[in-house]
C-alpha positions in Angstrom: 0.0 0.0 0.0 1.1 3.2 -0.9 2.1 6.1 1.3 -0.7 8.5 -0.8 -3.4 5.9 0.4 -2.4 6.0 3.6 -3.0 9.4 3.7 -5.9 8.9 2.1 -7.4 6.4 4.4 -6.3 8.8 7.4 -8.1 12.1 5.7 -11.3 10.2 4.9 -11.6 8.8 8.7 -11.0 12.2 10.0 -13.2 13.8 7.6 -15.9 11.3 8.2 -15.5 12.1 11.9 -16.2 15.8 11.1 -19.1 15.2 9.1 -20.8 13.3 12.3 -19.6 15.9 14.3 -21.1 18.5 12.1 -24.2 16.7 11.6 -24.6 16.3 15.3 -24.3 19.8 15.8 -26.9 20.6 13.1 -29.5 18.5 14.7 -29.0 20.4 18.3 -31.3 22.7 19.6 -28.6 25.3 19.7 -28.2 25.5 16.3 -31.6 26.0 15.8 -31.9 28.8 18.3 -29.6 30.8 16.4 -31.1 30.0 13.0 -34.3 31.2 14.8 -32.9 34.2 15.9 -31.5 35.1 12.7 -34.7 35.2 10.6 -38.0 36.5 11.3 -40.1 35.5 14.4 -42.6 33.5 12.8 -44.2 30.6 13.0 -43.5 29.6 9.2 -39.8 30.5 8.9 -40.0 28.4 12.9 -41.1 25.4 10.9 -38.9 25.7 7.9 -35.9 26.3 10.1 -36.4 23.0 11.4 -36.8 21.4 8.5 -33.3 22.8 7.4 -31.6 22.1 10.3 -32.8 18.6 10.1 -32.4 18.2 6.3 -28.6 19.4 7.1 -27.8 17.2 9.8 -29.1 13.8 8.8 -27.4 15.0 5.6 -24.0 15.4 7.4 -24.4 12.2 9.1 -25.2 10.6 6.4 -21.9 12.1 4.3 -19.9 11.0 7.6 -21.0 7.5 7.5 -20.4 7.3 4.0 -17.0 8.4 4.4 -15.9 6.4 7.2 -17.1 3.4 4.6 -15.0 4.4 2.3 -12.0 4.8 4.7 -13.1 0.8 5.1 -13.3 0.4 1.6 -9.7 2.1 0.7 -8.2 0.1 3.6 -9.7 -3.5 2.0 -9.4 -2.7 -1.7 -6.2 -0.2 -2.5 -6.0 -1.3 -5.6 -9.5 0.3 -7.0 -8.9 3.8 -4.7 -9.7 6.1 -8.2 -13.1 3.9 -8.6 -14.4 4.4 -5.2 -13.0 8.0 -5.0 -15.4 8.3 -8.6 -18.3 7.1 -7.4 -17.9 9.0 -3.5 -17.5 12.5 -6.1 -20.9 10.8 -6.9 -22.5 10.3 -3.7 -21.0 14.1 -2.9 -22.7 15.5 -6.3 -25.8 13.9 -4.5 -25.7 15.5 -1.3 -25.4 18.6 -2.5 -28.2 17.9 -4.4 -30.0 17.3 -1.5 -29.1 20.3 0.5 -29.5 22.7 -2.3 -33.2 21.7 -2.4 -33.5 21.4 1.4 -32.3 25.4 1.7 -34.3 26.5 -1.3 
């Protein structure tokens, strides 16, 4: 195994580890307080707030799981690292997706 997959391997755990944490954070009632606080007190920009807050976080989680899998997957199959690393830009392309329409 080669010293750039290392690397690798080590980026995507800790990157996974940040998605969770950021995801975690999202879904906190803290977070929401300030996203409350920052628009207008109303009970329709209340109820999207939450939905964007949740729509964030289980989207982070979801990014962070995916990336600690594919830390696994680097660590069992080195020698297909540029597929999996294709189709995570993939799965990526898709979360964005996802919170683009979530913040819309």
């Amino acid at each position: 195994m080669s010293i750039k997959i290392v690397v690798l391997i080590i980026l995507a755990f800790l990157a996974g580890l940040a998605f969770i944490g950021t995801g975690i954070y999202f879904l906190s009632g803290s977070f929401l307080e300030k996203l409350n606080a920052s628009s207008v007190a109303d009970e329709v920009s209340q109820r999207k707030n939450a939905f964007r807050a949740k729509g964030s976080g289980m989207t982070a989680i979801s990014l962070g799981a995916l990336t600690l899998v594919w830390a696994a997957m680097l660590l069992s199959f080195p020698q297909i690292a540029a597929t999996l690393g294709l189709v995570y830009m993939f799965f990526l392309i898709g979360a964005f997706a996802v919170i683009t329409v979530v913040f819309k």
